[in-house]
PDB file as gemmi writes it, atoms N, CA and C in Angstrom:
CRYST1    1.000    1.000    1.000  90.00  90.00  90.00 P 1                      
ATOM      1  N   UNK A   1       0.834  -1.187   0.000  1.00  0.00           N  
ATOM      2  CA  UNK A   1       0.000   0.000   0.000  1.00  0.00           C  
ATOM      3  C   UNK A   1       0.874   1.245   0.000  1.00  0.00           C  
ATOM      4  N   UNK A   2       0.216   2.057  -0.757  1.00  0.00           N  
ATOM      5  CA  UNK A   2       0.803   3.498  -0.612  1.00  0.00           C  
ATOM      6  C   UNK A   2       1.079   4.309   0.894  1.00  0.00           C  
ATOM      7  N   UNK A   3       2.054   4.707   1.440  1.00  0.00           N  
ATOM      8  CA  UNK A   3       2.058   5.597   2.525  1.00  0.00           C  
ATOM      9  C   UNK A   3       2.626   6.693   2.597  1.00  0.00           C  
ATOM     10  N   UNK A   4       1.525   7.399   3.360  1.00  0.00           N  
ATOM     11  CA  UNK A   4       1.590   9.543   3.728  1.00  0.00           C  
ATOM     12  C   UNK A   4       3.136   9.407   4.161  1.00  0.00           C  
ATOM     13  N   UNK A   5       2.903  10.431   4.908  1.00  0.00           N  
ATOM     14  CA  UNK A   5       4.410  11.271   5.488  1.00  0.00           C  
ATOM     15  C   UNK A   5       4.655   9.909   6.615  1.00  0.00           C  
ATOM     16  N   UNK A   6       3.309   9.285   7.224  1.00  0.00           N  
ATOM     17  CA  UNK A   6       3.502   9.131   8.639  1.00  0.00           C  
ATOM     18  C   UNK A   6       3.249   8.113   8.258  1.00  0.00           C  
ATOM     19  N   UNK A   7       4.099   6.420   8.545  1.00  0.00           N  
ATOM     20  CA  UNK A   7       4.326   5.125   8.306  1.00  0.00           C  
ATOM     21  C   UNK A   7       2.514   5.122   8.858  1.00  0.00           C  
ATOM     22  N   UNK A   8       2.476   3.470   9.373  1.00  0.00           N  
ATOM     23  CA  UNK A   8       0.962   3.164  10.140  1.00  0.00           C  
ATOM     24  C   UNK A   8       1.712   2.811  11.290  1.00  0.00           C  
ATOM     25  N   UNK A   9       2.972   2.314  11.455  1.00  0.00           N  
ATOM     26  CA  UNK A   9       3.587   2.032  12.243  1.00  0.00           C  
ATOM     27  C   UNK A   9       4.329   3.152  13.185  1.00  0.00           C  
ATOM     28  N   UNK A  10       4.397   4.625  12.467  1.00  0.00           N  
ATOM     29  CA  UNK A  10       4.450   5.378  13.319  1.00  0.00           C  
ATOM     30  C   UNK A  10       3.218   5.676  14.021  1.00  0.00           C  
ATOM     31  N   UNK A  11       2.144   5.704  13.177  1.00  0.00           N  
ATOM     32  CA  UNK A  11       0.781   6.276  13.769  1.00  0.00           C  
ATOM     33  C   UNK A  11       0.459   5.423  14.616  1.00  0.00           C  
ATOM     34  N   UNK A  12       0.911   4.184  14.977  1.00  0.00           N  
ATOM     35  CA  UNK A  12       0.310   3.899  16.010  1.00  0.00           C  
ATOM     36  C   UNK A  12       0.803   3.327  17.194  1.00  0.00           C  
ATOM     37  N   UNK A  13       2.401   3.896  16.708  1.00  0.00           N  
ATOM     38  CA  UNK A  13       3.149   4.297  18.075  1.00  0.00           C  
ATOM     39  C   UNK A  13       2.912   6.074  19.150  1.00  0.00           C  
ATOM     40  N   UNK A  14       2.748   6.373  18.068  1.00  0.00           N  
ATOM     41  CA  UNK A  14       2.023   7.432  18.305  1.00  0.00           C  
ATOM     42  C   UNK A  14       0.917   7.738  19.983  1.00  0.00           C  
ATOM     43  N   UNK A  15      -0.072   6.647  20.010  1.00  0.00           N  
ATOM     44  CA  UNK A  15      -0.880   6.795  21.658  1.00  0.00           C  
ATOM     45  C   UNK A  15      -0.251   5.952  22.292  1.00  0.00           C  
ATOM     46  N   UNK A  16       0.657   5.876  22.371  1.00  0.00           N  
ATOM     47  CA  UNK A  16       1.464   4.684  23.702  1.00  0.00           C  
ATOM     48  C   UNK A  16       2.772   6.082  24.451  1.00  0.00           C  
ATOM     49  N   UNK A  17       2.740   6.103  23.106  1.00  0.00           N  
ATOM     50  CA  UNK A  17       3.867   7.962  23.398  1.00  0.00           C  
ATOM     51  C   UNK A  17       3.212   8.746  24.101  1.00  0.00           C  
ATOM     52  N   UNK A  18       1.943   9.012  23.749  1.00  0.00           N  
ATOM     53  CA  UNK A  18       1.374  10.110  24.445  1.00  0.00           C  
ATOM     54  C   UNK A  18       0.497   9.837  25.816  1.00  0.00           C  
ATOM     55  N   UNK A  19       0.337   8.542  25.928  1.00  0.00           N  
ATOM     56  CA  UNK A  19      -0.253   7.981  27.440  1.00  0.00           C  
ATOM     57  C   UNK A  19       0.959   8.361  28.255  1.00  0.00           C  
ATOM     58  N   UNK A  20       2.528   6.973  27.655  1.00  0.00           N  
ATOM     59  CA  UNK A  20       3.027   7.195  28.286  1.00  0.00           C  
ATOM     60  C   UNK A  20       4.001   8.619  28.778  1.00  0.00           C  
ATOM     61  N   UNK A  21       3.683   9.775  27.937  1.00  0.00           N  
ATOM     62  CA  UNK A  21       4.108  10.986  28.368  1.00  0.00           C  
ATOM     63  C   UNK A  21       3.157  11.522  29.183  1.00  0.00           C  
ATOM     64  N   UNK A  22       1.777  11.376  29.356  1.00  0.00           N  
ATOM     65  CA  UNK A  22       0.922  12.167  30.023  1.00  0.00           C  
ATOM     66  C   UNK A  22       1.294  11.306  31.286  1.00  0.00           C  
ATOM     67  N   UNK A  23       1.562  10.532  31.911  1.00  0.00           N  
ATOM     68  CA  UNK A  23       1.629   9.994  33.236  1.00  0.00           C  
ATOM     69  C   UNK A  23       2.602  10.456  33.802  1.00  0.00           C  
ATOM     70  N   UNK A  24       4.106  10.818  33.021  1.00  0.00           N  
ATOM     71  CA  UNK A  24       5.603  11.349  33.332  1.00  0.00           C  
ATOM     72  C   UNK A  24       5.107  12.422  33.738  1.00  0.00           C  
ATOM     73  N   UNK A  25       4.189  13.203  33.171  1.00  0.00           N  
ATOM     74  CA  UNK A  25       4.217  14.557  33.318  1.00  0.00           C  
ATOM     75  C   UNK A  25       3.489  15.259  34.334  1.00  0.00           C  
ATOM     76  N   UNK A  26       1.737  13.999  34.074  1.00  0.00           N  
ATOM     77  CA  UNK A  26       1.142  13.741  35.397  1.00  0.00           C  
ATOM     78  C   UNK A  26       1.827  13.653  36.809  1.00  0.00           C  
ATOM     79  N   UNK A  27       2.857  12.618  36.951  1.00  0.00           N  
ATOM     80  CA  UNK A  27       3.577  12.267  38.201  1.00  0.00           C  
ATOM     81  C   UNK A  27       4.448  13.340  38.639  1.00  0.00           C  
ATOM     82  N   UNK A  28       5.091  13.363  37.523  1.00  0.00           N  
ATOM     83  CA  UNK A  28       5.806  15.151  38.072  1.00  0.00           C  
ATOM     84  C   UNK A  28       5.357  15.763  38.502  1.00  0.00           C  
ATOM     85  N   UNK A  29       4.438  16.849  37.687  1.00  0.00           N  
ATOM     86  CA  UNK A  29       3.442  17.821  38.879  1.00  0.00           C  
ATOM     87  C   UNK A  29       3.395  17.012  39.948  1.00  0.00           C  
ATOM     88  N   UNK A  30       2.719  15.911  40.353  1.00  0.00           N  
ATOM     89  CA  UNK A  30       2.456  15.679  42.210  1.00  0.00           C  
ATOM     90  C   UNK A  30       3.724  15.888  42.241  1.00  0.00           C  
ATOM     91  N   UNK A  31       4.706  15.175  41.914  1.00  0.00           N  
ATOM     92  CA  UNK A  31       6.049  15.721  42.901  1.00  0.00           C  
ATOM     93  C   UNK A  31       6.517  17.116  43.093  1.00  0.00           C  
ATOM     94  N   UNK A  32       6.383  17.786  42.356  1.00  0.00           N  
ATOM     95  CA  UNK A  32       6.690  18.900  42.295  1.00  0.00           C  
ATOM     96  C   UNK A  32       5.988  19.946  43.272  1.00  0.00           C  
ATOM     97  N   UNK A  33       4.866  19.519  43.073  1.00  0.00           N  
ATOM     98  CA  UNK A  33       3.387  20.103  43.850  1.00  0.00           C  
ATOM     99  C   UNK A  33       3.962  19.882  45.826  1.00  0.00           C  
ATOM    100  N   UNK A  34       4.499  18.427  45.789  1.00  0.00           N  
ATOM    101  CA  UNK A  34       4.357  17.886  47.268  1.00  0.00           C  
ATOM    102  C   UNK A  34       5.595  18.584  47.519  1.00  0.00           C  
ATOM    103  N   UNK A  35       6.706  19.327  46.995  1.00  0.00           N  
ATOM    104  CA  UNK A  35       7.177  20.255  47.659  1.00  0.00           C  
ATOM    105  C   UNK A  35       6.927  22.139  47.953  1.00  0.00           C  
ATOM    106  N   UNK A  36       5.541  22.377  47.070  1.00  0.00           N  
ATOM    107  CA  UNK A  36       5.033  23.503  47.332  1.00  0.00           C  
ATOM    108  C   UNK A  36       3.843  23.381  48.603  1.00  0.00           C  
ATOM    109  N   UNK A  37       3.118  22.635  48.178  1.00  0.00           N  
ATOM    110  CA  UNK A  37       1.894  22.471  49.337  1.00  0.00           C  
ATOM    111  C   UNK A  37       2.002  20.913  50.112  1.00  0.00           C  
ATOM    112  N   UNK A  38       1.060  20.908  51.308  1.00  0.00           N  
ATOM    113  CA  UNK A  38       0.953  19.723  52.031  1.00  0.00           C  
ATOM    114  C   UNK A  38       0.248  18.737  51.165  1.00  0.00           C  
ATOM    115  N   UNK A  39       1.231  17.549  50.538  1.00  0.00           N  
ATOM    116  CA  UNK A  39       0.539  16.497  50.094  1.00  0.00           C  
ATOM    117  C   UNK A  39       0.686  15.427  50.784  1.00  0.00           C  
ATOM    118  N   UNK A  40      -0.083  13.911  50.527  1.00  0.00           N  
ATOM    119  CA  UNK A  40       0.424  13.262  51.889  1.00  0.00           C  
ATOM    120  C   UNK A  40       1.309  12.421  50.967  1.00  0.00           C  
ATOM    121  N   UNK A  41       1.789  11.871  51.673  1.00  0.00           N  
ATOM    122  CA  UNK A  41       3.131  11.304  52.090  1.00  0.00           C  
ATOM    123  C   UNK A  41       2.845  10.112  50.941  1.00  0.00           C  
ATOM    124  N   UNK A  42       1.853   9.136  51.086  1.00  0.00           N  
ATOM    125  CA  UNK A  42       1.368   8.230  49.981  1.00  0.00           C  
ATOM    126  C   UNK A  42       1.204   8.629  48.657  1.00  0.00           C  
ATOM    127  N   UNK A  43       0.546   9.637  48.621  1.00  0.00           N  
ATOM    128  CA  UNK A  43       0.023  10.440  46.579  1.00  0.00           C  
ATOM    129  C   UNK A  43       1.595  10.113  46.453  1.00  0.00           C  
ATOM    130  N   UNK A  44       2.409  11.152  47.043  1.00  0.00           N  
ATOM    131  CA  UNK A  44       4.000  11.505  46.301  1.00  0.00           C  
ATOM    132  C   UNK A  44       4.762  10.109  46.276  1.00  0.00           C  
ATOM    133  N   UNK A  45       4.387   8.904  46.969  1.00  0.00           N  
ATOM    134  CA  UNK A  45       5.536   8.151  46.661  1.00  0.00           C  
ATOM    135  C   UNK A  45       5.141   7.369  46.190  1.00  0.00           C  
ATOM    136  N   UNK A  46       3.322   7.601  45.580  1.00  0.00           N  
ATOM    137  CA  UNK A  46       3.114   6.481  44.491  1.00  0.00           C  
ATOM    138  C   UNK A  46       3.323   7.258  42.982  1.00  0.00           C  
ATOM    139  N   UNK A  47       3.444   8.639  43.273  1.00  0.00           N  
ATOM    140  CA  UNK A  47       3.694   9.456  42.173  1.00  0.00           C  
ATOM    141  C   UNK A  47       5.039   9.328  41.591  1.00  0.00           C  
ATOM    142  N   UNK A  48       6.514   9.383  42.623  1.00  0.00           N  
ATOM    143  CA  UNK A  48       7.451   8.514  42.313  1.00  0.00           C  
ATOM    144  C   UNK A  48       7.989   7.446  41.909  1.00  0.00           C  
ATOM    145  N   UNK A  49       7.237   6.834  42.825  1.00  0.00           N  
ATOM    146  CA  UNK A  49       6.847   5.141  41.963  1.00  0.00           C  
ATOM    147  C   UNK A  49       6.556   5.180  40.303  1.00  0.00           C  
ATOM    148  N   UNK A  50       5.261   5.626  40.085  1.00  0.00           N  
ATOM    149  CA  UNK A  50       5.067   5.580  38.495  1.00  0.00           C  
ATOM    150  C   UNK A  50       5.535   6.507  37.795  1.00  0.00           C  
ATOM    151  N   UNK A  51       6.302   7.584  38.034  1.00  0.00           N  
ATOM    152  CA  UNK A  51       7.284   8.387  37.473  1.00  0.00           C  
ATOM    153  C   UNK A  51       8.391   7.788  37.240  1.00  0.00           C  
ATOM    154  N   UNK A  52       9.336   7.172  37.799  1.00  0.00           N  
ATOM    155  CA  UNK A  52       9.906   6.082  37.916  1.00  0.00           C  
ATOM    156  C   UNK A  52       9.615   4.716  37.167  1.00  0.00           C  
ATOM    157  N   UNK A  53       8.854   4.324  37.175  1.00  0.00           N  
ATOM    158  CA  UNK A  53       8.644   3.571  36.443  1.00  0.00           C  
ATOM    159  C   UNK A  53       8.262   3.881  34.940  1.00  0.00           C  
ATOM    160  N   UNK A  54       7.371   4.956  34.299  1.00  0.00           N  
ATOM    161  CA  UNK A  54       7.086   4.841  33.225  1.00  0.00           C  
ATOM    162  C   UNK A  54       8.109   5.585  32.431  1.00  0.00           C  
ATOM    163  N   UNK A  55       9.204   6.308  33.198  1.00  0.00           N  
ATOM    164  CA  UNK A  55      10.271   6.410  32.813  1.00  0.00           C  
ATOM    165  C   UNK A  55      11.080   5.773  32.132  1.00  0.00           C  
ATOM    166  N   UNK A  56      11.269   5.028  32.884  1.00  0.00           N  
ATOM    167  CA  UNK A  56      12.104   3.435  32.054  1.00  0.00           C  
ATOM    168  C   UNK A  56      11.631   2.887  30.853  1.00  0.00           C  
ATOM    169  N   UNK A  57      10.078   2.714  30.813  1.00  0.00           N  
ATOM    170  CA  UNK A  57       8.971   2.221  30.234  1.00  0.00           C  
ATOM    171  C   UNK A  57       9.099   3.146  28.957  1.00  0.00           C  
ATOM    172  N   UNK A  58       9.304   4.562  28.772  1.00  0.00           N  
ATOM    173  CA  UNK A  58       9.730   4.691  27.820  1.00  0.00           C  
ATOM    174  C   UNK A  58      11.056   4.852  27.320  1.00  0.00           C  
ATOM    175  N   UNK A  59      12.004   4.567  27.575  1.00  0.00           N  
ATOM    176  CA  UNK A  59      13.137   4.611  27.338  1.00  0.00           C  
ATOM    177  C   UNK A  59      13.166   3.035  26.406  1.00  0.00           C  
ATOM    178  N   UNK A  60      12.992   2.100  27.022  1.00  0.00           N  
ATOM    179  CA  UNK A  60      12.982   0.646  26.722  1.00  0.00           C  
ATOM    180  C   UNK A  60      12.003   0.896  25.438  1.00  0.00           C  
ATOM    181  N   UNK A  61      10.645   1.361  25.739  1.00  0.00           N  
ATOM    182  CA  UNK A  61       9.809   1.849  24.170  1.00  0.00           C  
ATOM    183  C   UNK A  61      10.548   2.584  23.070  1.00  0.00           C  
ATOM    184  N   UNK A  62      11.790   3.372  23.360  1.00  0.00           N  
ATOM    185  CA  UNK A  62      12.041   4.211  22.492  1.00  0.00           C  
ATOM    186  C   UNK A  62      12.958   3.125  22.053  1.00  0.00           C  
ATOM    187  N   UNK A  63      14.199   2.397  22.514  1.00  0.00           N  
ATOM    188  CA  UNK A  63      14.560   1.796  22.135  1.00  0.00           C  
ATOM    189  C   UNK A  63      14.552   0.031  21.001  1.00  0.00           C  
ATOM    190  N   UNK A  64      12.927  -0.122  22.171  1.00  0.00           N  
ATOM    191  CA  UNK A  64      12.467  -1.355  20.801  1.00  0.00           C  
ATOM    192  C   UNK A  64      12.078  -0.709  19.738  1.00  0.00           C  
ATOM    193  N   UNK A  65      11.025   0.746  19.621  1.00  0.00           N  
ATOM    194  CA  UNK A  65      10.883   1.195  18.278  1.00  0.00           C  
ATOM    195  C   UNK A  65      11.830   1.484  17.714  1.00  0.00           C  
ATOM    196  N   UNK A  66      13.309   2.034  18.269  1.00  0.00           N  
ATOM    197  CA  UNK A  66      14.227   2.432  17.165  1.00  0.00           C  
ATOM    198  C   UNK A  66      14.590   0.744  16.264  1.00  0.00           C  
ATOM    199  N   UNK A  67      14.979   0.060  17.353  1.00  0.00           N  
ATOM    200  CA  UNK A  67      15.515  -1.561  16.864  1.00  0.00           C  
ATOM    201  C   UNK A  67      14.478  -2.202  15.658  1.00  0.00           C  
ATOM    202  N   UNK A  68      13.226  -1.791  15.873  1.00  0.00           N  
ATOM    203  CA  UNK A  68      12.376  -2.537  14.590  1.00  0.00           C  
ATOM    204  C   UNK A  68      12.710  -1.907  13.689  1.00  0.00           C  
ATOM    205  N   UNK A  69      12.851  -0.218  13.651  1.00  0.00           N  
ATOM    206  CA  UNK A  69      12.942   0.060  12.192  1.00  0.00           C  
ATOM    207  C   UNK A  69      14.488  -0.191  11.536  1.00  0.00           C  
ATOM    208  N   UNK A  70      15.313  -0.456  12.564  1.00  0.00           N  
ATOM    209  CA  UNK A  70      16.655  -0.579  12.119  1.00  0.00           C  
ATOM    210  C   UNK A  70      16.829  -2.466  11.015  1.00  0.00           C  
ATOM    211  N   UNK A  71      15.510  -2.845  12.411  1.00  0.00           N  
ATOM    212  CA  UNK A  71      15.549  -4.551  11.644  1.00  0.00           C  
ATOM    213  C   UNK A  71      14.993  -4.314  10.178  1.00  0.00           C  
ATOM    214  N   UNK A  72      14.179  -3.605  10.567  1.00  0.00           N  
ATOM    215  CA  UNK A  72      13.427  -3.792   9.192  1.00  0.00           C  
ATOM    216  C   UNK A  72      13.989  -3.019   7.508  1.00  0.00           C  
ATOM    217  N   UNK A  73      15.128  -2.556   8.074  1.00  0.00           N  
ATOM    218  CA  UNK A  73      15.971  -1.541   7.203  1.00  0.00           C  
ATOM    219  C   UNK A  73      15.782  -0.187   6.693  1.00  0.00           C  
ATOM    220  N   UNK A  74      14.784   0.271   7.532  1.00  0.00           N  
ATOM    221  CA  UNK A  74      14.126   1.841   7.367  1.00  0.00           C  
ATOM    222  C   UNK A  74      15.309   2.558   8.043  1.00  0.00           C  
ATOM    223  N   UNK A  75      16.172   2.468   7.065  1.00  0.00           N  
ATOM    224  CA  UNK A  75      17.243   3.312   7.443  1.00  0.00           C  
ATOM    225  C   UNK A  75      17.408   4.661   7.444  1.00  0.00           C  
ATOM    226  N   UNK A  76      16.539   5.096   6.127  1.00  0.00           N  
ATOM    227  CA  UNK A  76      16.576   6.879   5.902  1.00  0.00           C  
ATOM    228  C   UNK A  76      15.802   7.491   7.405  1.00  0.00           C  
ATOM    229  N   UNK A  77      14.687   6.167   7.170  1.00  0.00           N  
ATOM    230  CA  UNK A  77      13.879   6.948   8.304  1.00  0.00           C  
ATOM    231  C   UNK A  77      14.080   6.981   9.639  1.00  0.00           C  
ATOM    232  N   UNK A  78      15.145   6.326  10.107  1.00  0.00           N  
ATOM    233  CA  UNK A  78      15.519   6.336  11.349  1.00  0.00           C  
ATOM    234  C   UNK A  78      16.901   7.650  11.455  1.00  0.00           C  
ATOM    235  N   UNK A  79      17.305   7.591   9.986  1.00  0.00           N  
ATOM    236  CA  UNK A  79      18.406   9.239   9.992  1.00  0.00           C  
ATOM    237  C   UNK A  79      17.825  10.435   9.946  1.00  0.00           C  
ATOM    238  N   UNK A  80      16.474  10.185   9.647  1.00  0.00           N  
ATOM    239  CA  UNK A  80      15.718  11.657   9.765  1.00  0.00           C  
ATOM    240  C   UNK A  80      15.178  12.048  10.600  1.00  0.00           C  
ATOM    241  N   UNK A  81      15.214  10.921  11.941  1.00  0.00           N  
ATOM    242  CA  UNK A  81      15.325  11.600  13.473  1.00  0.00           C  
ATOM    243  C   UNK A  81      15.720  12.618  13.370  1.00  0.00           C  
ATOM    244  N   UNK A  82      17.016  12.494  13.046  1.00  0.00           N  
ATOM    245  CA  UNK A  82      18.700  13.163  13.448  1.00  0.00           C  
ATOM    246  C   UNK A  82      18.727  14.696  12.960  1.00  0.00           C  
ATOM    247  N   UNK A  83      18.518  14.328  11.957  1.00  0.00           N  
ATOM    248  CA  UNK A  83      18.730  15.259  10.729  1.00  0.00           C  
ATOM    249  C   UNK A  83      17.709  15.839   9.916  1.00  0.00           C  
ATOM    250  N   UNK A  84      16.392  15.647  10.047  1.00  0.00           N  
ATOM    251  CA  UNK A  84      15.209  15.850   9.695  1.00  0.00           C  
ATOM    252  C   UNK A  84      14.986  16.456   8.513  1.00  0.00           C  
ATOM    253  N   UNK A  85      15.700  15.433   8.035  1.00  0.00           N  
ATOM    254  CA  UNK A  85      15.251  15.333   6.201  1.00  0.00           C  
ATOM    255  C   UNK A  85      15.572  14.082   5.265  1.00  0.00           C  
ATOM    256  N   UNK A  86      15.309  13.999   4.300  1.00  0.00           N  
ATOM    257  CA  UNK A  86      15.274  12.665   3.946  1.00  0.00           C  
ATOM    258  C   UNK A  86      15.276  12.915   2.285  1.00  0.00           C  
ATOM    259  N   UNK A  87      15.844  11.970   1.666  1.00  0.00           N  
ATOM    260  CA  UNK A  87      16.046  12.673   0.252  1.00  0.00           C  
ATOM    261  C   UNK A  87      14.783  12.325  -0.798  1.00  0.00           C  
ATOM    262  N   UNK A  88      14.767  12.784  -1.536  1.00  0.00           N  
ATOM    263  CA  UNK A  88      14.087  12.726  -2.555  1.00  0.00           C  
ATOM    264  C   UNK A  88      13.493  11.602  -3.280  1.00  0.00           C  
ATOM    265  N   UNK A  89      14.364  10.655  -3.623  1.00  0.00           N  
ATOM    266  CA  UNK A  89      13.870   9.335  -3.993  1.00  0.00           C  
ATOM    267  C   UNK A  89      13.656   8.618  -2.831  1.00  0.00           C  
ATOM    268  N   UNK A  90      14.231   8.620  -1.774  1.00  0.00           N  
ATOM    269  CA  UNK A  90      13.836   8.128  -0.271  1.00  0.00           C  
ATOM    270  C   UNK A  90      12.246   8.215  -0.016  1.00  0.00           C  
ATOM    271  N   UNK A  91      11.838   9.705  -0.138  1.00  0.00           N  
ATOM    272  CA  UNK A  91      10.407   9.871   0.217  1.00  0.00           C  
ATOM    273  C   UNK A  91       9.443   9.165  -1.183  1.00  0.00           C  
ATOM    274  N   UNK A  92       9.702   9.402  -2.211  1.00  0.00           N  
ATOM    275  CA  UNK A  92       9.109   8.513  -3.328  1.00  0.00           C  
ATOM    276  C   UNK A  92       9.337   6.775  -3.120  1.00  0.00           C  
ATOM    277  N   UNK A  93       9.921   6.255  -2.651  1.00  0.00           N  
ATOM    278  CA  UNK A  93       9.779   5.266  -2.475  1.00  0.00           C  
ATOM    279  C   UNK A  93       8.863   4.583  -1.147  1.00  0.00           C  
ATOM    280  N   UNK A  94       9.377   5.401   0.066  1.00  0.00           N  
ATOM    281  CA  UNK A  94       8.686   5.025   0.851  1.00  0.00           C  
ATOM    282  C   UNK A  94       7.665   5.141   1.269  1.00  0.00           C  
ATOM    283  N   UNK A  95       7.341   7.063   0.676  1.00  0.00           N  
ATOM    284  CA  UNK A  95       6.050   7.365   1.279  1.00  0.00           C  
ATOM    285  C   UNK A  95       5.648   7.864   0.117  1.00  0.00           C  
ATOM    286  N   UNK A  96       4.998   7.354  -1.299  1.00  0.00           N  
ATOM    287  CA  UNK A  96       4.641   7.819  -2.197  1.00  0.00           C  
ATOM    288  C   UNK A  96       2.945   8.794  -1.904  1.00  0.00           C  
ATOM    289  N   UNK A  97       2.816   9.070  -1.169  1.00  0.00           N  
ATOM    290  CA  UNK A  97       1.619   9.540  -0.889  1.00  0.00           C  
ATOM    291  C   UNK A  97       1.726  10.748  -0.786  1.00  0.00           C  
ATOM    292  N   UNK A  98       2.678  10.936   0.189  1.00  0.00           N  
ATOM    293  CA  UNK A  98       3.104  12.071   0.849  1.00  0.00           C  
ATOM    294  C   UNK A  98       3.975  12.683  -0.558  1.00  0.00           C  
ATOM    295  N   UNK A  99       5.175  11.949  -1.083  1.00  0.00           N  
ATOM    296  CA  UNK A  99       5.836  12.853  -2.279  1.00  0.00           C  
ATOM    297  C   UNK A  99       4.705  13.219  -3.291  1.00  0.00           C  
ATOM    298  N   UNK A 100       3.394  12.648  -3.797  1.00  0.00           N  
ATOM    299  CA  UNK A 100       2.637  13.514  -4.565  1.00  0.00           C  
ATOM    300  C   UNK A 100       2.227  14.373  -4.118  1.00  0.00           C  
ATOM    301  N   UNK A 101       2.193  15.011  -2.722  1.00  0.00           N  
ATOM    302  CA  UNK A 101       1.312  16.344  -2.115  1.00  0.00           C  
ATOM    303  C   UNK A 101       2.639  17.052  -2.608  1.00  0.00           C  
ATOM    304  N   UNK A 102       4.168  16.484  -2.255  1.00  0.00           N  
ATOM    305  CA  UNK A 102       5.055  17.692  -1.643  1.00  0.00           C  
ATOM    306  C   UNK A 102       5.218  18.147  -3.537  1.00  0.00           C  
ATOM    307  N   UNK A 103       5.047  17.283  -4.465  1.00  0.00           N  
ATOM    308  CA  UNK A 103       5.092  17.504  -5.968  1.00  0.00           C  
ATOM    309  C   UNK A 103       4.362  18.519  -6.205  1.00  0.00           C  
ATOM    310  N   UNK A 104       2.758  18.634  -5.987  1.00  0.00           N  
ATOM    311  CA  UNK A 104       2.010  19.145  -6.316  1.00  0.00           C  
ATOM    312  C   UNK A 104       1.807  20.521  -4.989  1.00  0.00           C  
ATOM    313  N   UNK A 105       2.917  20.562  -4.154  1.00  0.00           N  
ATOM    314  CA  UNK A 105       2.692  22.294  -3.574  1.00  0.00           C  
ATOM    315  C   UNK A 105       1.577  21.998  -2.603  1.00  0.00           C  
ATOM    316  N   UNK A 106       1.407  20.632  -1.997  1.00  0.00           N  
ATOM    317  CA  UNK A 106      -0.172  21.265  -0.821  1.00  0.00           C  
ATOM    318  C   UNK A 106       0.268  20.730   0.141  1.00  0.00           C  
ATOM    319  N   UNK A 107       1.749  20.589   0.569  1.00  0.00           N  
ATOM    320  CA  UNK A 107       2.243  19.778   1.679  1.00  0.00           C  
ATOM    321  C   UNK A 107       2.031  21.055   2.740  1.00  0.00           C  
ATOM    322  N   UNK A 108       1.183  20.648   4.050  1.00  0.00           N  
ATOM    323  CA  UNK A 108       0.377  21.239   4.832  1.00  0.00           C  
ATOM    324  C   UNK A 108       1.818  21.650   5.970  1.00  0.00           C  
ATOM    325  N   UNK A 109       3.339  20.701   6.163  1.00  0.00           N  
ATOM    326  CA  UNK A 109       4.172  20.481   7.362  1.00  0.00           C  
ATOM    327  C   UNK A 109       5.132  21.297   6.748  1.00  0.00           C  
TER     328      UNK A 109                                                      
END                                                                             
């Protein structure tokens, strides 16, 4: 099948990223919070706890997603992390969807 800018495999790494960022960020504030105001003693060290933990949780996520695309030989697309661009026949091959918008002038990014 033809694919946009965004693999399916990015898109649907995509809500695991953003759960697991809303909980990091979630847990922070309480910690952060339990040194401005009186919180008890339990919220903050279960807030540590899963701050702590989903920490890791994505680190280990970032790392199996980098390793699949490396297995799978999506090489440009793992250099355009880096470097955030990708060449020309690169995007025609991989994401022919996306190179007919950027051809035709209606690429929205």
């Amino acid at each position: 099948t033809k694919e946009e800018k965004y693999l399916s495999s990015q898109k649907s790494a995509f809500v695991p990223y953003i759960l697991i960022g809303l909980v990091i960020l979630i847990t922070c504030a309480v910690k952060v919070a339990s040194h401005v105001w009186p919180i008890k003693a339990d919220l903050a060290g279960w807030a540590t706890i899963l701050h702590d933990y989903f920490a890791v949780f994505i680190i280990l996520f970032t790392i199996v997603h980098m390793g699949i695309i490396v297995m799978l030989g999506h090489w440009p697309a793992f250099w355009s992390w880096f470097t955030g661009t990708m060449k020309t026949h690169e995007v025609e091959h991989e994401h022919a969807v996306w190179y007919e918008v950027l051809k035709t002038g209606r690429n929205k990014s």
